[in-house]
N, C-alpha and C positions, 0 to 999 in steps of 0.2 A: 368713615375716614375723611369724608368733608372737610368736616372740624379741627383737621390736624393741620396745622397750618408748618408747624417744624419738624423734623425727627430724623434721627443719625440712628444709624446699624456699624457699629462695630467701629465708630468712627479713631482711625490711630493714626498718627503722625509721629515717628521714628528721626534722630537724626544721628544717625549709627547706632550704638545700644542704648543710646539715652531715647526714652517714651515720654516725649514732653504731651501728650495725647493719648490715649493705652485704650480702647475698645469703649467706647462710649457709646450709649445705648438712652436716648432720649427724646421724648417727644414734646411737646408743645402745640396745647390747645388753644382755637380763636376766641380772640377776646381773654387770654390767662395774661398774667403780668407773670415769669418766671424771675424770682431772682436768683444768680450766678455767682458761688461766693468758692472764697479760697486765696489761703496767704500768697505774695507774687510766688512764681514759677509752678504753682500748680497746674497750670493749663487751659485758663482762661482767655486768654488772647490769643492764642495758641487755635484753640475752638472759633473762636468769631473769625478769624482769616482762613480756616477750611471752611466757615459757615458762607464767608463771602466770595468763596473763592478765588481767597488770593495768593493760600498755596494749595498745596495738592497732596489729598493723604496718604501716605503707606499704602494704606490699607481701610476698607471698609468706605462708607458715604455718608452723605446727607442730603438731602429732599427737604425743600422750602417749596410750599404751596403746590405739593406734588410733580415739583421740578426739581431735577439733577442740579444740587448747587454748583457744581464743576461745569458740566457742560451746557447747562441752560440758564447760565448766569446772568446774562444780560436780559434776560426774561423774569428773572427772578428778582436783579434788582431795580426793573419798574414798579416793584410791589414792596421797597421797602427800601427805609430810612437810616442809616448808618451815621452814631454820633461818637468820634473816637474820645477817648482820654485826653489826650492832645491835640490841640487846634492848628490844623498847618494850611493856612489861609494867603490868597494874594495881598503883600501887603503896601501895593499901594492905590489898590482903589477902596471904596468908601466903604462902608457898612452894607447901606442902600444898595450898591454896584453889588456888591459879595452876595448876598441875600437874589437880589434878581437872579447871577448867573446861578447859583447853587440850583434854584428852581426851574431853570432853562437846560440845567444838567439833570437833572430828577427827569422833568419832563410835566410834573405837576403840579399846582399850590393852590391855595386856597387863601387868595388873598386879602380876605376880609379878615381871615381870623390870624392873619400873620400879622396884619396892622397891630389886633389885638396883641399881639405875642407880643411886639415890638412895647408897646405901651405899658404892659404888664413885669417885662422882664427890665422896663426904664433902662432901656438901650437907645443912644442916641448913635442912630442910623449914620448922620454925614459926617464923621470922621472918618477918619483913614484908616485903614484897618491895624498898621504900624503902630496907629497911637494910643491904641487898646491895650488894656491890662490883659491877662491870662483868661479872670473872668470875661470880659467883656467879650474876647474873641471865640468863649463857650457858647456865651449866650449868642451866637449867631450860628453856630452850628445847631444850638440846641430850638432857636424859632426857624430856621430851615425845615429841620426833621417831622418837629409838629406841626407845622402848617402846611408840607405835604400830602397831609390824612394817609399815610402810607399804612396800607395794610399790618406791616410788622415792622416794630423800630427795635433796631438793634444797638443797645447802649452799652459803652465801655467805660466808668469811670466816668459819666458825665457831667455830674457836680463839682469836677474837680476847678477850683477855683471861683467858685463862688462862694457869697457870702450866704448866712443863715435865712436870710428875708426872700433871698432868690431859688436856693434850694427850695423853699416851702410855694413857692411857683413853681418850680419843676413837678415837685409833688400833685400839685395840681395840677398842671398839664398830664401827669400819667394817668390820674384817676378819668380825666376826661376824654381820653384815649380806648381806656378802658371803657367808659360808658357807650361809645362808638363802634365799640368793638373791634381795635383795631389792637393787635397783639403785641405781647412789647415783651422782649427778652433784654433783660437788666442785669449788669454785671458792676457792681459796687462793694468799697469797699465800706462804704458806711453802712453798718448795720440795720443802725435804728430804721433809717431811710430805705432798706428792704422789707424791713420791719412792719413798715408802715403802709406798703405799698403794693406787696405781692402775693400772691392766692400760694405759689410753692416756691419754695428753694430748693433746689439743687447745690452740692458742696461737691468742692476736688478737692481732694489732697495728692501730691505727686501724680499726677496725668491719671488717676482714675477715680469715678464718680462713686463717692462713698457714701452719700444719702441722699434722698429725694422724697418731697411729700410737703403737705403744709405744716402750719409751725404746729397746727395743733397733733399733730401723726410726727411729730420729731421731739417732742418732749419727752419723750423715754428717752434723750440721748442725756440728760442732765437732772439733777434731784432737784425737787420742790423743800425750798427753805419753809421752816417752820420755826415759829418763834411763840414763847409765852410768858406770862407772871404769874407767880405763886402769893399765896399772905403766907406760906410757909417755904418750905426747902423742897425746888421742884423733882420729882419722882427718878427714878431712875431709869433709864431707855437706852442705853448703851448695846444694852443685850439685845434688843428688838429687830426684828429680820428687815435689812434694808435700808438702816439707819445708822447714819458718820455725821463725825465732825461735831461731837456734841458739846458744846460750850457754855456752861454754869456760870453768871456771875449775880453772886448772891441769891435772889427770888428769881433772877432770869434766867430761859435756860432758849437756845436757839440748836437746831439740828438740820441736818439735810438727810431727806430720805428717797428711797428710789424703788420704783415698784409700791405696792395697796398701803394707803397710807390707815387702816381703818386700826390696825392693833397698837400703833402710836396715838392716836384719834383719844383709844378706849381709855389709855394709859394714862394720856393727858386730863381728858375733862375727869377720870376720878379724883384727879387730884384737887379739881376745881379750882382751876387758872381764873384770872384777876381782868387776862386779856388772853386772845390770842391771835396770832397770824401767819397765813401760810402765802407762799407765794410761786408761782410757776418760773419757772425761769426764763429767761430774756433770750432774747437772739444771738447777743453776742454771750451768754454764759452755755447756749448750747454748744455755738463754734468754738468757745475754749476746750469744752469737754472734749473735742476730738483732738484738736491740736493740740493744745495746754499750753501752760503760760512759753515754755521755751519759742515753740515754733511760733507764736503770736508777737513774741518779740524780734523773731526772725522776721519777722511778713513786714 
């Protein structure tokens, strides 16, 4: 039990009969990158403010570093990094100023590799915090948190407002987190950027946790596309156990299948394709498979 650095039992948060929270049941391992996914109002921020306790659940708990997040809170967050969605910053002192108190509020930093931070994120420090764009005033929450070395960083949407060049910084700041061993629970809405970065995901839908695992133990939740070319008129596979959506145009023929791909396999090279190709599905085609196109245009 070392090694667990998070984990909720039954964690629910009611506000009369609406369960914006409903019995959450999750742990997290040191040194795991968790990502945290779910269209808004599933219960994702909802989770990080009983995680920080800043409200207080119904019902059931949570344990961060084998501390009561409620009652041993201030113990709790000396060991860890909180980067919200939104920057609500003093705005009229500098970068510099904002950057020092955050780490005078922390309690710790690691000021060599904040310079770096600074450098890398091409954040100019002495402006005023007022003069900052959205991004810019991330990127100061977001070298605050890393340059803490805070045992677990808890992210909510914290790319939001940056650009492409600066996200792929952030990216590397987690992998380097991660190589330190320092555990980072991740709640975004960009996919690929989960995608890219985290050993599991966890998914909500409506306040309860409907999958968890890595991406490769979550592929049963969506068909691997498969696609091929004939020099003749490709075979017939409609009938075959597992397989939709088959689409013929002329030699080409493209299908999605789910569950043992091998009686589609057989079916195909008899026919001796031209090309072929299959493909696992993506991140984001697994979290449509739950939700589907409706609730994804909700979110």
């Amino acid at each position: 039990m070392e090694n667990v650095i998070l984990q909720t039992r039954g964690l629910t948060k009611r506000y009369g009969s609406f369960a914006a929270l409903d019995s959450l049941d999750l742990t997290v391992q040191k040194g795991e990158v968790l990502g945290y996914l779910g269209p808004n109002g599933a219960g994702k921020t909802t989770t990080i403010r009983l995680l920080l306790g800043l409200i207080k659940p119904t019902s059931g708990g949570a344990e961060i570093f084998g501390l009561d997040a409620q009652k041993q809170k201030i113990a709790v967050h000396k060991r860890l990094a909180y980067v919200p969605g939104e920057a609500t910053l003093w705005p009229q002192l500098t970068g510099a100023e904002t950057l020092h108190l955050l780490a005078e509020i922390h309690g710790q930093v690691d000021a060599e590799y904040r310079n770096e931070l600074i450098k890398r994120f091409q954040f100019e420090p002495d402006k005023k915090v007022r003069a900052y764009s959205k991004g810019n005033r991330q990127k100061i929450n977001l070298i605050a948190a890393f340059a803490s070395r805070a045992d677990l960083l808890v992210l909510d949407e914290p790319t939001s407002g940056l650009d492409p060049l600066m996200e792929q910084v952030f990216r590397e700041c987690v992998l380097e987190a991660k190589k330190n061993g320092q555990t980072v629970f991740l709640s975004s809405h960009i996919l690929d950027e989960v995608e890219a970065l985290c050993d599991r995901v966890a998914i909500l839908r409506t306040g309860k946790l409907v999958e968890i695992g890595t991406l490769e133990q979550m592929r049963h939740l969506s068909a691997v596309t498969v696609s091929a070319t004939f020099v003749h008129e490709p075979p017939s596979i409609k009938h075959l156990k597992g397989v939709s959506n088959v689409h013929i145009t002329g030699q080409h023929i493209t299908c999605q299948v789910v569950g043992p791909i091998d009686e589609l396999l057989a079916v195909l090279s008899a026919a001796k394709p031209k090309t072929f190709l299959s493909r696992e599905p993506s991140l984001e085609e697994l979290f449509l498979s739950l939700y589907g196109a409706e609730d994804e245009h909700k979110s």
